[in-house]
C-alpha positions as CSV (number, residue, x, y, z in Angstrom):
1,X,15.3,-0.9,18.7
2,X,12.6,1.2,17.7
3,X,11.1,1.3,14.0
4,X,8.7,2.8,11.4
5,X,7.5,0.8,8.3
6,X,5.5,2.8,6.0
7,X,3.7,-0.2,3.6
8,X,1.2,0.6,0.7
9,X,-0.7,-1.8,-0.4
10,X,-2.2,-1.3,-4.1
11,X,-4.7,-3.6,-6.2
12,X,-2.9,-5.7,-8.6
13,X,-1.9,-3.7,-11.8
14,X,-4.0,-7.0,-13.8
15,X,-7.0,-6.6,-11.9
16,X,-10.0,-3.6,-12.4
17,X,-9.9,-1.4,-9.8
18,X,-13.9,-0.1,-9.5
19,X,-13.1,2.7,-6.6
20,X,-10.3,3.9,-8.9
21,X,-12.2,4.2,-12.2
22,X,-15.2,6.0,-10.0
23,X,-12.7,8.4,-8.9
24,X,-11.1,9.3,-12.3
25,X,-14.8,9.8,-13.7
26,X,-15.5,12.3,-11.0
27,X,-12.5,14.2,-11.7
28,X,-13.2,14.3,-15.5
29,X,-17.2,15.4,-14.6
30,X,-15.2,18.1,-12.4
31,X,-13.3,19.3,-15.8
32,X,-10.1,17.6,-14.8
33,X,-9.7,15.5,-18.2
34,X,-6.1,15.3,-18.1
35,X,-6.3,12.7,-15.3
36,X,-5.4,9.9,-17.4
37,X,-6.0,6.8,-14.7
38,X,-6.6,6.5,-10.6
39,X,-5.7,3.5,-8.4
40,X,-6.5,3.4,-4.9
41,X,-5.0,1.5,-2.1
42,X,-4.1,1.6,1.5
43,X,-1.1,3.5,3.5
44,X,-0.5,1.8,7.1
45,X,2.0,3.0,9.1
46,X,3.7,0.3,12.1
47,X,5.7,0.8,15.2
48,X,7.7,-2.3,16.2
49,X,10.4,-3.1,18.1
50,X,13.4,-5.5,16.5
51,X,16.7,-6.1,16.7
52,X,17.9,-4.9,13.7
53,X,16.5,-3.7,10.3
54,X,16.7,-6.7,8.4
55,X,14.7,-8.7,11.4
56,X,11.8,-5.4,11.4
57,X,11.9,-6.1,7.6
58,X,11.2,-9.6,7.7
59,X,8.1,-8.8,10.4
60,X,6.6,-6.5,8.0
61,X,6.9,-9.0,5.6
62,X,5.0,-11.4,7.9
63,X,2.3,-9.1,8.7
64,X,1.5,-8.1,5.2
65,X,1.9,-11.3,3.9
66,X,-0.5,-13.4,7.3
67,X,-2.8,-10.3,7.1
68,X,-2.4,-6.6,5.8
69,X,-2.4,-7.4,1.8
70,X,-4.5,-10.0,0.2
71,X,-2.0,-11.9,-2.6
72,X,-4.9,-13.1,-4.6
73,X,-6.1,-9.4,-5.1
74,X,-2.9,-6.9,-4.2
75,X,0.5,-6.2,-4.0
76,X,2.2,-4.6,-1.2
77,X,5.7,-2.9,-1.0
78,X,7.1,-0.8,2.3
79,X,9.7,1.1,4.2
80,X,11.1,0.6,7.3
81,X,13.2,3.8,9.2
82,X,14.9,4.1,12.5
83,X,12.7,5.4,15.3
């Protein structure tokens, strides 16, 4: 069976996240003060093939955990559809 995982992968809420704070410094030089804070991750989207859910699950889990999301640095947390 066909399925989507849709995984985001974010900096750890403990750790300083440099892109993020450029961003939110930008948007308050561009008069958007009520932005209060910015993080930036990553969206990756998967097709795979499994036999069920639970088994696409556990592959996502594998390739964020072998590859996609580094544990020292971020946290990762995804989706997975029919089709």
């Amino acid at each position: 069976m066909k399925y989507t995982a849709h995984i985001n992968i974010m900096p750890l809420k403990e750790l300083l996240d440099p892109q993020g704070k450029a961003v939110n410094s930008s948007l308050h030089n561009l008069g958007l003060t009520q932005v209060q804070d910015v993080r930036i991750g990553k969206h990756i989207t998967l097709q795979l093939e499994a036999t069920n859910k639970t088994e696409a699950e556990g592959l996502v889990t594998d390739a964020c955990k072998k590859l996609l999301a580094n544990a020292v640095m971020e946290s990762f947390e995804f989706t997975v559809t029919e089709g």
